[in-house]
BALOMAR-485525 format. One record per residue (C-alpha): residue number from 1; y, x, z. Coordinates in steps of 0.05 Angstrom, whole numbers. Layout:
BEGIN
<rec resi="NUM" v="Y" u="X" w="Z"/>
...
! end
This chain:
BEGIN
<rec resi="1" v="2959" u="2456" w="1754"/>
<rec resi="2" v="2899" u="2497" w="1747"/>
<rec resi="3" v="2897" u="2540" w="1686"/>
<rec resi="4" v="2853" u="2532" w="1628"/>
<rec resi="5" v="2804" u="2587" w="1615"/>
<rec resi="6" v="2790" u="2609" w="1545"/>
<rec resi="7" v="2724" u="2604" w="1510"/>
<rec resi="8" v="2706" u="2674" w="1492"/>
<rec resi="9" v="2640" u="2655" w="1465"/>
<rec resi="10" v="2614" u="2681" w="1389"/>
<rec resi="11" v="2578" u="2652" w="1349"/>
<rec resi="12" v="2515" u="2672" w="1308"/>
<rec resi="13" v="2482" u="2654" w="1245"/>
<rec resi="14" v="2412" u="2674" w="1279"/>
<rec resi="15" v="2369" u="2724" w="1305"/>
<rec resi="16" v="2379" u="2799" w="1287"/>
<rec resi="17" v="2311" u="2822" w="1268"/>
<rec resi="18" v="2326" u="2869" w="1215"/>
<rec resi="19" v="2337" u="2942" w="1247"/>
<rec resi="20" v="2397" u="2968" w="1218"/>
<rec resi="21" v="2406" u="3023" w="1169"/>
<rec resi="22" v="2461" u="3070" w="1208"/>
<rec resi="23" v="2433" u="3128" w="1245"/>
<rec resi="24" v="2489" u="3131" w="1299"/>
<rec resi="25" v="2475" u="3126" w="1359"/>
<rec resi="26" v="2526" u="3094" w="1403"/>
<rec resi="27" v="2481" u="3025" w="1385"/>
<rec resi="28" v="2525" u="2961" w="1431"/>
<rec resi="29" v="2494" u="2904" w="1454"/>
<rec resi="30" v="2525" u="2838" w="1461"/>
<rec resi="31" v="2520" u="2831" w="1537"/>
<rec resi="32" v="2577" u="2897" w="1543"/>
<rec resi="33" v="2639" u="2862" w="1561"/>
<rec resi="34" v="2702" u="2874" w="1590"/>
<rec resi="35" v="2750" u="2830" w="1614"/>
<rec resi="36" v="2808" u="2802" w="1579"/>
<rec resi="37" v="2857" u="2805" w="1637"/>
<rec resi="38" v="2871" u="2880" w="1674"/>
<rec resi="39" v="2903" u="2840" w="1729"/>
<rec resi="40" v="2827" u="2803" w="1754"/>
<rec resi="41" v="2808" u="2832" w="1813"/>
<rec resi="42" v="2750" u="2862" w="1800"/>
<rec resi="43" v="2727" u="2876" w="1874"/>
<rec resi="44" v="2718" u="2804" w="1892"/>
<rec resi="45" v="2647" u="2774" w="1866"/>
<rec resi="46" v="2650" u="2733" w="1807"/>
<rec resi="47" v="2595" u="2672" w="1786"/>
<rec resi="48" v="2562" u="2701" w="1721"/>
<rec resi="49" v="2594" u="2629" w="1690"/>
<rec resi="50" v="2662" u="2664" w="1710"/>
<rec resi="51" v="2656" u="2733" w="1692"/>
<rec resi="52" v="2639" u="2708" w="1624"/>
<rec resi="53" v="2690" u="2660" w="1611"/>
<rec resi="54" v="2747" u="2715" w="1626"/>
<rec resi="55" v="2706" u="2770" w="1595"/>
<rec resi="56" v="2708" u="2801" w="1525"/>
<rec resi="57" v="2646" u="2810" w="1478"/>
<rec resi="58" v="2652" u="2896" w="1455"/>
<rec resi="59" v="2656" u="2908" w="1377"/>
<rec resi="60" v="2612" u="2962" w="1354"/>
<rec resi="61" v="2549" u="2971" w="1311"/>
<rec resi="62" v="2480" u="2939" w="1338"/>
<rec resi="63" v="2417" u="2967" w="1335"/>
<rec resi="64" v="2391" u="2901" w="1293"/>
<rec resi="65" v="2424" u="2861" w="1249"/>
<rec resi="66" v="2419" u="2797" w="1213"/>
<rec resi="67" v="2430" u="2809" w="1141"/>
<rec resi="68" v="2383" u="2852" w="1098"/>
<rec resi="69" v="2440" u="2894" w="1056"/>
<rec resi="70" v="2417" u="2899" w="989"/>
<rec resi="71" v="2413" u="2817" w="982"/>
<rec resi="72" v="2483" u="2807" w="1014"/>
<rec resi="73" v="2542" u="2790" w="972"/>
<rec resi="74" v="2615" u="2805" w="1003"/>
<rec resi="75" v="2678" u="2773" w="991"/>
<rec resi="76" v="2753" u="2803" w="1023"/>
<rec resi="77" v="2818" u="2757" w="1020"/>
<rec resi="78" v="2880" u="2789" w="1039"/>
<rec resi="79" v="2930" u="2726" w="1060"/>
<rec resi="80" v="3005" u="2710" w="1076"/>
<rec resi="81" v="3061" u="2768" w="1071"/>
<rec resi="82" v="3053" u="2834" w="1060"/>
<rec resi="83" v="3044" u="2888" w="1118"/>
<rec resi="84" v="3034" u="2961" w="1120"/>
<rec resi="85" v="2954" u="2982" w="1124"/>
<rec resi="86" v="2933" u="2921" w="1080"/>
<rec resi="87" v="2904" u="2967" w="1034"/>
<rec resi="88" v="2875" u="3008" w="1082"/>
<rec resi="89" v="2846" u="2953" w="1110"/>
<rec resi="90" v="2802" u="2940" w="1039"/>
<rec resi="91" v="2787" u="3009" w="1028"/>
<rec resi="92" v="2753" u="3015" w="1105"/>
<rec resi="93" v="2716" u="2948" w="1084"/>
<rec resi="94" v="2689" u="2965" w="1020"/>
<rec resi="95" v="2675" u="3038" w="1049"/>
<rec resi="96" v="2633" u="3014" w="1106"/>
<rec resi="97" v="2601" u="2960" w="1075"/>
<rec resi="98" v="2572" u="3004" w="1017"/>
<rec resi="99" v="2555" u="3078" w="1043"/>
<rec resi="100" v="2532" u="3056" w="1109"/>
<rec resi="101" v="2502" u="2988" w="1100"/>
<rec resi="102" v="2485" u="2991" w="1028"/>
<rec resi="103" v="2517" u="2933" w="999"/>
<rec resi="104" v="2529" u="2930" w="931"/>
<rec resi="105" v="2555" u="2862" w="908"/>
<rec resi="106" v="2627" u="2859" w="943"/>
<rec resi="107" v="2687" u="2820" w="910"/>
<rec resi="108" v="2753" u="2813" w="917"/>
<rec resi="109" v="2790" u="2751" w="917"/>
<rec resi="110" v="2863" u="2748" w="892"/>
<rec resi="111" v="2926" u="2718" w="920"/>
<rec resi="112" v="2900" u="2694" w="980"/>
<rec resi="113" v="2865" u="2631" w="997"/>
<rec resi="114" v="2895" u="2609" w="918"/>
<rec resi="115" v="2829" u="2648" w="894"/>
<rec resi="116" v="2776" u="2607" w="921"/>
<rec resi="117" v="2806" u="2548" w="880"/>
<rec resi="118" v="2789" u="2539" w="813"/>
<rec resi="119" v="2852" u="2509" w="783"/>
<rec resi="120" v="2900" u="2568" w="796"/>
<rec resi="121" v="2858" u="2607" w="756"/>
<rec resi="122" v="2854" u="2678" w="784"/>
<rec resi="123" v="2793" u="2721" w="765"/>
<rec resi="124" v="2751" u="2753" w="821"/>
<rec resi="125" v="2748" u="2830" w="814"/>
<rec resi="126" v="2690" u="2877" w="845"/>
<rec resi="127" v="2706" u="2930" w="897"/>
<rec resi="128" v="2667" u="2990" w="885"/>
<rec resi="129" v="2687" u="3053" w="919"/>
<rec resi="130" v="2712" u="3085" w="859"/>
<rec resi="131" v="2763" u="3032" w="853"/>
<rec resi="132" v="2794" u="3032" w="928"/>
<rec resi="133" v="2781" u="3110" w="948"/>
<rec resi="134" v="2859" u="3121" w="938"/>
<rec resi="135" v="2888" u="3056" w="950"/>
<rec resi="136" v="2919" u="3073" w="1026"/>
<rec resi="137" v="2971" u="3109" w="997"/>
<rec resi="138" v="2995" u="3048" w="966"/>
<rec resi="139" v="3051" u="2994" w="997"/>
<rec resi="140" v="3024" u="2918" w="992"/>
<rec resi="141" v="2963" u="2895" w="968"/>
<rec resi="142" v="2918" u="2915" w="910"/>
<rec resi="143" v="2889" u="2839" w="924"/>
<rec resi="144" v="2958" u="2817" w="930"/>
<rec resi="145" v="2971" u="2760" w="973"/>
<rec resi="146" v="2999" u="2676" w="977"/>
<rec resi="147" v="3027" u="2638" w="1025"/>
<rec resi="148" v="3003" u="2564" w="1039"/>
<rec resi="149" v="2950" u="2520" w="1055"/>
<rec resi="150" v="2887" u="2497" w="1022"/>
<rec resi="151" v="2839" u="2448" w="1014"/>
<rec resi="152" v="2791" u="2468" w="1059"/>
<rec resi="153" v="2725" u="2444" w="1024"/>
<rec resi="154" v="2746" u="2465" w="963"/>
<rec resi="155" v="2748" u="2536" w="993"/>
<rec resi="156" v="2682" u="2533" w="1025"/>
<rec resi="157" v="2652" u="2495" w="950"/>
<rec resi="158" v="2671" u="2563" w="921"/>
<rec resi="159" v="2633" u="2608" w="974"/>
<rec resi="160" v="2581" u="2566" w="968"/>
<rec resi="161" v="2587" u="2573" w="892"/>
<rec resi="162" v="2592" u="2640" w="890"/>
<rec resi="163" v="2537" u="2652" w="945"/>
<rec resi="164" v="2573" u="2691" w="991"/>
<rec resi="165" v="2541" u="2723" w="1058"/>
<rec resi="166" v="2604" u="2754" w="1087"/>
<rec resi="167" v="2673" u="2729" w="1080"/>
<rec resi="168" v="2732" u="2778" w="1112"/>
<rec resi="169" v="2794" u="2745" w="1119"/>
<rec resi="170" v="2856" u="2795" w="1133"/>
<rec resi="171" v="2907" u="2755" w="1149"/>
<rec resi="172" v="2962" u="2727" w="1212"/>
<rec resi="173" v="2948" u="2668" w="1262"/>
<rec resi="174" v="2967" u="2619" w="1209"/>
<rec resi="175" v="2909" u="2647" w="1170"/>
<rec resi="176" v="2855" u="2664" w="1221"/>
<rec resi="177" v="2878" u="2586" w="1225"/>
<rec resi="178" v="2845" u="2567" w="1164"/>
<rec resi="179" v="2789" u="2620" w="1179"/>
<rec resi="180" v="2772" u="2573" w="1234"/>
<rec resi="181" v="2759" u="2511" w="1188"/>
<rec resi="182" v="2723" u="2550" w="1136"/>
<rec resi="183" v="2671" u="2582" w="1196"/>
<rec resi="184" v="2661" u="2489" w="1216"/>
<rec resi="185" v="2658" u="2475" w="1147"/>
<rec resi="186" v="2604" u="2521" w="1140"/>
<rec resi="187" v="2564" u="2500" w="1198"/>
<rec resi="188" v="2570" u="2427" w="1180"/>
<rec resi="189" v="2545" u="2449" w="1113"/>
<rec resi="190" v="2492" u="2493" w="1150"/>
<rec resi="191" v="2505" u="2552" w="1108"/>
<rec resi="192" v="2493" u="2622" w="1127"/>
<rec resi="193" v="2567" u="2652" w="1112"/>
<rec resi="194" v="2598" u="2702" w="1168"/>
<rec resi="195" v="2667" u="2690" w="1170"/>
<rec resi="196" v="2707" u="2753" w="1201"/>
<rec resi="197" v="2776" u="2768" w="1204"/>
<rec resi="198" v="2825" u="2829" w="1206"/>
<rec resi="199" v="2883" u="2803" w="1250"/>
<rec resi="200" v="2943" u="2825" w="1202"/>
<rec resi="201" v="3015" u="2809" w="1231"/>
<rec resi="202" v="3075" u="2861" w="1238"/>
<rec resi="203" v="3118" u="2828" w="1286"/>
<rec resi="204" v="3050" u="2851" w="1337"/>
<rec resi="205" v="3061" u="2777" w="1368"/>
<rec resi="206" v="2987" u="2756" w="1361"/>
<rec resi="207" v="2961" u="2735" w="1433"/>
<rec resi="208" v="2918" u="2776" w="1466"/>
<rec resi="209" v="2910" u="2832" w="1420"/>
<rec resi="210" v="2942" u="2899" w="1451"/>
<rec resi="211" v="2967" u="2924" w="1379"/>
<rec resi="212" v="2966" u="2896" w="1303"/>
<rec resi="213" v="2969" u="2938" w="1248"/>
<rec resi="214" v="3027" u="2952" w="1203"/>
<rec resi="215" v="3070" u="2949" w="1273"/>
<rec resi="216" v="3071" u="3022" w="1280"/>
<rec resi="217" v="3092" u="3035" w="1216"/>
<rec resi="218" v="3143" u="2976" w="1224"/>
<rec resi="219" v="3178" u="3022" w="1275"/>
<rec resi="220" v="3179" u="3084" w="1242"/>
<rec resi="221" v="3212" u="3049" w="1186"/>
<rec resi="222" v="3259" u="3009" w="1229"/>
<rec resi="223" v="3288" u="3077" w="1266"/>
<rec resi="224" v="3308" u="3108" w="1202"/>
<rec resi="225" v="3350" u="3046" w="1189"/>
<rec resi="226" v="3372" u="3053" w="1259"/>
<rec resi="227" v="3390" u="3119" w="1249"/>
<rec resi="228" v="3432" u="3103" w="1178"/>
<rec resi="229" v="3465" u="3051" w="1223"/>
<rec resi="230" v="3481" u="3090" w="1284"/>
<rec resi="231" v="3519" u="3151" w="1225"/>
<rec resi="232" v="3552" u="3088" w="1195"/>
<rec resi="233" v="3578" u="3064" w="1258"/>
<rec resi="234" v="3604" u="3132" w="1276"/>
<rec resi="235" v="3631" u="3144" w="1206"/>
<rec resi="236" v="3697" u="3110" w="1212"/>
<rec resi="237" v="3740" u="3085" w="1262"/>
<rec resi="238" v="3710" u="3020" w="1301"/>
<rec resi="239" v="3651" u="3025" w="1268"/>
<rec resi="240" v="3595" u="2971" w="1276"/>
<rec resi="241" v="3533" u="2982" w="1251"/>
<rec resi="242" v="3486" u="2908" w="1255"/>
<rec resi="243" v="3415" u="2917" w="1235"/>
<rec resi="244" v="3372" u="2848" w="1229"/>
<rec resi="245" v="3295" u="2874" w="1234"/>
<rec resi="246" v="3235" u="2823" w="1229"/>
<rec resi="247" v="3207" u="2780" w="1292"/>
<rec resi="248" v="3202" u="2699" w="1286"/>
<rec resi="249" v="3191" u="2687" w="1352"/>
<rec resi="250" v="3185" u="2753" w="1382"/>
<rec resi="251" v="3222" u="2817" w="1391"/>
<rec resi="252" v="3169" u="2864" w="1393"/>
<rec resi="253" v="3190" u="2907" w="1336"/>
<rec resi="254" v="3266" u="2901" w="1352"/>
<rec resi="255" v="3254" u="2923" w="1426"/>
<rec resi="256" v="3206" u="2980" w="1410"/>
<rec resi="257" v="3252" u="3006" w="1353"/>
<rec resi="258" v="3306" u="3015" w="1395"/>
<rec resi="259" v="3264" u="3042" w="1452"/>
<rec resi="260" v="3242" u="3095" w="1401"/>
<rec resi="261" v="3307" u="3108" w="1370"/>
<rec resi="262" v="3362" u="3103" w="1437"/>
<rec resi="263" v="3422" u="3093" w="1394"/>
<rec resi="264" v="3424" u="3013" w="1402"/>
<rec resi="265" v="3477" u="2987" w="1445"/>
<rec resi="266" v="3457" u="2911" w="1439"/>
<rec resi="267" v="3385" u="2881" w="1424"/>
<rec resi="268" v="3376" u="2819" w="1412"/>
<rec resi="269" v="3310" u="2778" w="1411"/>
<rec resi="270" v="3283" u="2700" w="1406"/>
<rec resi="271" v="3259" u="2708" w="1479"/>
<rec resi="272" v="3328" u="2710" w="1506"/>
<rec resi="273" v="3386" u="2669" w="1484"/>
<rec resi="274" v="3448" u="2685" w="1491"/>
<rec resi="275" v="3513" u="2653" w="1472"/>
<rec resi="276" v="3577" u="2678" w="1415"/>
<rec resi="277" v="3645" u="2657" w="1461"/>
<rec resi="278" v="3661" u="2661" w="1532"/>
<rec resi="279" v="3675" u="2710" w="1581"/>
<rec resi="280" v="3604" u="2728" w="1584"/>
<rec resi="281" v="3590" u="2720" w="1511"/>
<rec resi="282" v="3561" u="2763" w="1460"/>
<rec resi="283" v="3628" u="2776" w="1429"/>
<rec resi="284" v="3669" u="2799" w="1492"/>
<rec resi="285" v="3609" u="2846" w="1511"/>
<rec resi="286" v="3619" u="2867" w="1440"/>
<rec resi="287" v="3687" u="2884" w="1447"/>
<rec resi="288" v="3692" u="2920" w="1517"/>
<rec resi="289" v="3640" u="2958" w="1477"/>
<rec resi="290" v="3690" u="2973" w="1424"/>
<rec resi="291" v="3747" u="2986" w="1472"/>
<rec resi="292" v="3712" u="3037" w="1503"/>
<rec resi="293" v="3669" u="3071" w="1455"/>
<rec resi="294" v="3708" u="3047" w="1390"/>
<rec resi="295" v="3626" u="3043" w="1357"/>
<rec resi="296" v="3571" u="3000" w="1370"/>
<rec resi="297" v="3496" u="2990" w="1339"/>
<rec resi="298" v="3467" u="2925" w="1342"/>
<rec resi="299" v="3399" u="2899" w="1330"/>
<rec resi="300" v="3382" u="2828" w="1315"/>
<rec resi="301" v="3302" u="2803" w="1308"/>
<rec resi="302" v="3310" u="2744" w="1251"/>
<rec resi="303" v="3285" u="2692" w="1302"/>
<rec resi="304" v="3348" u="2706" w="1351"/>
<rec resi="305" v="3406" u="2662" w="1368"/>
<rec resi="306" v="3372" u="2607" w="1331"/>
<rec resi="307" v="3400" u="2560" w="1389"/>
<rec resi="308" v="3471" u="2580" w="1351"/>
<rec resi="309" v="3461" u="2535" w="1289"/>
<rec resi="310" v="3484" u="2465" w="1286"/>
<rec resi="311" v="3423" u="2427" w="1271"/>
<rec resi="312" v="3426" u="2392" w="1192"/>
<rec resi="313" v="3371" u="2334" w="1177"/>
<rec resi="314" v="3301" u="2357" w="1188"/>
<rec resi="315" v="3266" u="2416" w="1201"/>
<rec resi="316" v="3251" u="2456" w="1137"/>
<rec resi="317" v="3184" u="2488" w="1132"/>
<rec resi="318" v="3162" u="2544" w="1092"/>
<rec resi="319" v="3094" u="2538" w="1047"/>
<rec resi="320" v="3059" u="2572" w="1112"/>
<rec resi="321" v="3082" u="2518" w="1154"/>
<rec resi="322" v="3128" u="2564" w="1189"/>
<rec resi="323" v="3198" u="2528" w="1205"/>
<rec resi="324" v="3251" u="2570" w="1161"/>
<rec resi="325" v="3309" u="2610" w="1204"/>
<rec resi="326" v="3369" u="2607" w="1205"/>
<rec resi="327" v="3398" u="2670" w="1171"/>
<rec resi="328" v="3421" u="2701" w="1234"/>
<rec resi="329" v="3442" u="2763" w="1205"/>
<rec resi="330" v="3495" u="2742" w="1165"/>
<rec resi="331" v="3520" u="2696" w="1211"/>
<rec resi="332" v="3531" u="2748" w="1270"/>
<rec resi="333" v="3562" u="2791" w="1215"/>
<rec resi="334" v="3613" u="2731" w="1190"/>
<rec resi="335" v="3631" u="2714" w="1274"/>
<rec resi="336" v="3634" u="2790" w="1291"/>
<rec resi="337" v="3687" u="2799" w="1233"/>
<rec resi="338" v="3727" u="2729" w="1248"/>
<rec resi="339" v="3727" u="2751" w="1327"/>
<rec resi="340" v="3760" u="2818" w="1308"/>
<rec resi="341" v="3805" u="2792" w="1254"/>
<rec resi="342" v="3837" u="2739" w="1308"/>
<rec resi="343" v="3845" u="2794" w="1362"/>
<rec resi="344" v="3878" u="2829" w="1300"/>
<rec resi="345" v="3831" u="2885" w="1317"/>
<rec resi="346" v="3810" u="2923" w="1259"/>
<rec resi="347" v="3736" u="2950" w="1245"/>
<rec resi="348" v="3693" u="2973" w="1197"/>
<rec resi="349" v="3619" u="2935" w="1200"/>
<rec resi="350" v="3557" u="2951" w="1160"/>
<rec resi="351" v="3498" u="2902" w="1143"/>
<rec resi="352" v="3431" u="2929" w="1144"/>
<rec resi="353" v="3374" u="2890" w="1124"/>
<rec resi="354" v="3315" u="2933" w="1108"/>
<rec resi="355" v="3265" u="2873" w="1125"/>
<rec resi="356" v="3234" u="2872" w="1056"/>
<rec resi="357" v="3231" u="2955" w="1049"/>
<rec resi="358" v="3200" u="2957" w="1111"/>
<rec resi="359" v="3133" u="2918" w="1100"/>
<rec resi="360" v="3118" u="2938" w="1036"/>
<rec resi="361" v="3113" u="3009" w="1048"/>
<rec resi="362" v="3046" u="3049" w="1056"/>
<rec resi="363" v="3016" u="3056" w="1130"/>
<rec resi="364" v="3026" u="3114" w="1171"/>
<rec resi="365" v="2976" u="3157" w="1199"/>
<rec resi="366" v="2970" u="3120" w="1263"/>
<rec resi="367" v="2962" u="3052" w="1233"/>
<rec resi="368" v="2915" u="3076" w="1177"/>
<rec resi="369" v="2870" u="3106" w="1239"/>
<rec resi="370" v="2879" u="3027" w="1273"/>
<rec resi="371" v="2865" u="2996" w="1197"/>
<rec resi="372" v="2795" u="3031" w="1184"/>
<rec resi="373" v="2770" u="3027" w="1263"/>
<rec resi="374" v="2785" u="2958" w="1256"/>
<rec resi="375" v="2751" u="2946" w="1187"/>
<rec resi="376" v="2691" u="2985" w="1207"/>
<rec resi="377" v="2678" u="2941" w="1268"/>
<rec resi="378" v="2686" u="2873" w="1232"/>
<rec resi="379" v="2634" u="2898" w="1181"/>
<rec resi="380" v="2588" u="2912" w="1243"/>
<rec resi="381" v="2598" u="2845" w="1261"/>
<rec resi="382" v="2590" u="2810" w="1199"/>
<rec resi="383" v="2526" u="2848" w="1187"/>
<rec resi="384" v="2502" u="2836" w="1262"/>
<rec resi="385" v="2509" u="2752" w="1243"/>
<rec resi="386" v="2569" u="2739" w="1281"/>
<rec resi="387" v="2621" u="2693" w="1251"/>
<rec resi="388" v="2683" u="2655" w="1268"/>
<rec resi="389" v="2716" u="2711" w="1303"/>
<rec resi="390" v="2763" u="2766" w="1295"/>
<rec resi="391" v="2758" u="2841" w="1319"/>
<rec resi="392" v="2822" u="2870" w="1355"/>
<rec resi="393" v="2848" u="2913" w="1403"/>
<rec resi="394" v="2846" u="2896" w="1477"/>
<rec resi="395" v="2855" u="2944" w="1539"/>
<rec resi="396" v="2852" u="2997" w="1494"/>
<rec resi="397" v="2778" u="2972" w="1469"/>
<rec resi="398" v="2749" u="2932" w="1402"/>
<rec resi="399" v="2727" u="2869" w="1418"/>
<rec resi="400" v="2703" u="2806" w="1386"/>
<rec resi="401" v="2745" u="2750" w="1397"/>
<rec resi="402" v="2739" u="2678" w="1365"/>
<rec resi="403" v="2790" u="2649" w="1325"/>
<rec resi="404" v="2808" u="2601" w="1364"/>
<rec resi="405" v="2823" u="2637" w="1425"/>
<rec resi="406" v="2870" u="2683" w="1382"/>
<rec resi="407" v="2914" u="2631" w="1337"/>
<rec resi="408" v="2928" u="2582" w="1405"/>
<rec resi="409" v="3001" u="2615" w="1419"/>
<rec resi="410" v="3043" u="2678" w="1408"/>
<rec resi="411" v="3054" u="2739" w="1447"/>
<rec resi="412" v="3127" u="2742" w="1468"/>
<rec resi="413" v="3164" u="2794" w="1499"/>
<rec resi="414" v="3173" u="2774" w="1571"/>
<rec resi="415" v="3248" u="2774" w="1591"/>
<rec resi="416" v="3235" u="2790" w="1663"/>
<rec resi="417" v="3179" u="2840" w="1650"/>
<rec resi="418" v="3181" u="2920" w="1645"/>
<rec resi="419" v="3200" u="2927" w="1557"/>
<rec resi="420" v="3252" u="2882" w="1567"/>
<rec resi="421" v="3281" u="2918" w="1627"/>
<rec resi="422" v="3272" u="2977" w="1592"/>
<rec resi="423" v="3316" u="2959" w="1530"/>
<rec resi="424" v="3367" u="2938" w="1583"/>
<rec resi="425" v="3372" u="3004" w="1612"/>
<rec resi="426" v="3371" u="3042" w="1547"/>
<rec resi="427" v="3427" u="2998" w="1510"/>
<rec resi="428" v="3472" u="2986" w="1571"/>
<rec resi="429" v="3480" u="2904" w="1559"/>
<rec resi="430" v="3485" u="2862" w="1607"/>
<rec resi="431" v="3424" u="2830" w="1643"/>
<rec resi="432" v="3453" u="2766" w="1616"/>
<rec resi="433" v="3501" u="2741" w="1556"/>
<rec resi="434" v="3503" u="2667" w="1579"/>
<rec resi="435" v="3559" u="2629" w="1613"/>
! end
């Protein structure tokens, strides 16, 4: 079956005729693309209808824009959880938009999408630069946040209400999502709003997009817990240190952590299932582990060994529209314990979740660096006309991508490709816990 190719397209509100206010000179121009997969080979011709539809718009500032800055009203909407860099994120906005555009009118909407509706009753705030220049040394979200859908309409009545030019969305692929109804709403309604979003998701499982921010930081914080684990599990006799870290339905930041950290002896992650009994099981490998070593560290992403639940009536959804896991955690804890207590086998396990810790504290440097590059170019954007797209990270360059092209799947960790392998060869488990 011959694959699909995505529709890298962006779309504009108009002409640029307005020549824009920064004095840089690194100007792009929207022909400067690159392509969106390193494995194209480039050395064979391509039909310009080809190149394009596998080829990536750059982000950067353009020598004209579409919106004349003093007569543009902003609004920024930080949505679902919470994620290092948030604030960072707002501060880069408001920044950008007012000392090198010179826009004046920018507000900030609170607890997510909930904002734009009228009967929850939160009050708009401005965002001046006086308000946000020390807000990235903060955890969370000075605009804090809400999970959930909303009427779509009713969102776009209020930005139509409140006559906004420019509406930045931070948010995951559940709300770049949403993003993507607001930017047809508003072209059914034939309104001029630029719709840009910040692609915000720690578990870095957003398709396409080489790095997310708050991941970074996610990793730092995950090795210290790593670490406390490792001393715990050395600490006593038959120690077992089990840390549960975040990833839904990928085990980015559980495979990088223990990359970073070496002192894992099992990883495990939604990409690769594995079963509890048998010869081959999770629970022997566990104890030859023991046997020899007499400690072990594991790591568990949240969205593992969901296969291990006995189904009960139907699937439970959170107010995202995410399914809700299975507590894995605490079930690998209670069978790790009950394994050991039949083999009369004493040990001495610790529980770490540090889940909620870790995404509520402040960015580091790396992923403050990734927050304000990224706000800076979605300002560019939004002041260049473009709308219905995100900026992120690809091939090590900023580039425009719609929504669409970005909320389609997830990135998963490839259990046959080089991390994966890696993670094998740094904790020692077995290619395979199956029977």
């Amino acid at each position: 079956m011959k694959k699909k190719q995505r529709d890298f397209a962006i779309r504009s509100l108009g002409t640029c005729k307005i020549p824009s206010p920064l004095t840089v000179g690194y100007f792009k121009r929207d022909d400067e693309r690159i392509l969106s997969d390193i494995s194209i080979d480039v050395r064979k011709p391509f039909p310009a209808d080809r190149l394009r539809s596998v080829s990536l718009e750059v982000a950067g500032p353009r020598e004209r824009i579409y919106f004349e800055p003093r007569k543009v009203k902003a609004a920024v909407v930080s949505c679902g959880g919470l994620c290092p860099g948030i604030n960072d994120v707002i501060r880069a906005l408001v920044m950008e938009l007012h000392f090198r555009y010179g826009v004046r009118n920018i507000i900030g909407v609170k607890y997510g999408f909930q904002g734009l509706i009228p009967r929850y009753g939160h009050e708009f705030f401005e965002l001046a630069p006086e308000g946000v220049k020390d807000i990235q040394g903060l955890g969370g979200s000075i605009l804090s946040s809400s999970r959930g859908s909303q009427d779509i309409g009713e969102m776009v009545d209020a930005l139509e209400r409140m006559n906004i030019n420019l509406f930045f969305v931070i948010g995951g692929d559940g709300t770049m999502k949403a993003a993507q109804l607001i930017t047809e709403e508003t072209a059914h309604r034939k309104l001029k709003i630029g719709v840009i979003g910040i692609p915000k998701t720690i578990d870095n499982d957003l398709v396409l997009i080489q790095k997310s921010f708050g991941f970074d930081t996610a990793i730092s914080e995950a090795v210290k817990t790593i670490q406390c684990a490792h001393v715990e599990a050395k600490g006593g006799p038959m120690g077992i240190g089990l840390v549960k870290l975040m990833g839904r339905q990928s085990g980015h930041i559980a495979a990088s952590a223990a990359l970073a950290q070496g002192d894992a002896n099992f990883v495990l992650i939604p990409e690769e299932p594995f079963d509890l009994g048998g010869e081959r099981g999770f629970l022997r490998q566990l104890e030859k582990r023991m046997m020899a070593r007499h400690h072990a560290v594991i790591i568990v992403a949240e969205g593992a060994g969901q296969n291990l639940f006995a189904r009960k009536g139907p699937i439970r959804r959170d107010a995202s529209g995410n399914i809700r896991l299975n507590d894995i955690g605490v079930f690998l804890k209670d069978r790790i314990e009950e394994y050991f207590r039949k083999k009369k086998i004493d040990i001495n396990l610790k529980y770490i979740d540090p889940s909620y810790t870790i995404r509520s504290v402040p960015a580091n440097a790396s992923d403050s660096i990734l927050c304000g590059v990224l706000a800076q170019y979605a300002v560019h954007a939004g002041m260049s006309g473009k709308t219905g797209m995100l900026v992120g990270l690809v091939n090590d360059t900023y580039v425009h991508l719609p929504f669409q092209a970005v909320a389609a799947q997830r990135k998963t960790i490839d259990p046959k490709g080089n991390i994966w392998m890696l993670v094998l060869e740094s904790t020692g488990q077995p290619l395979s816990m199956k029977n």
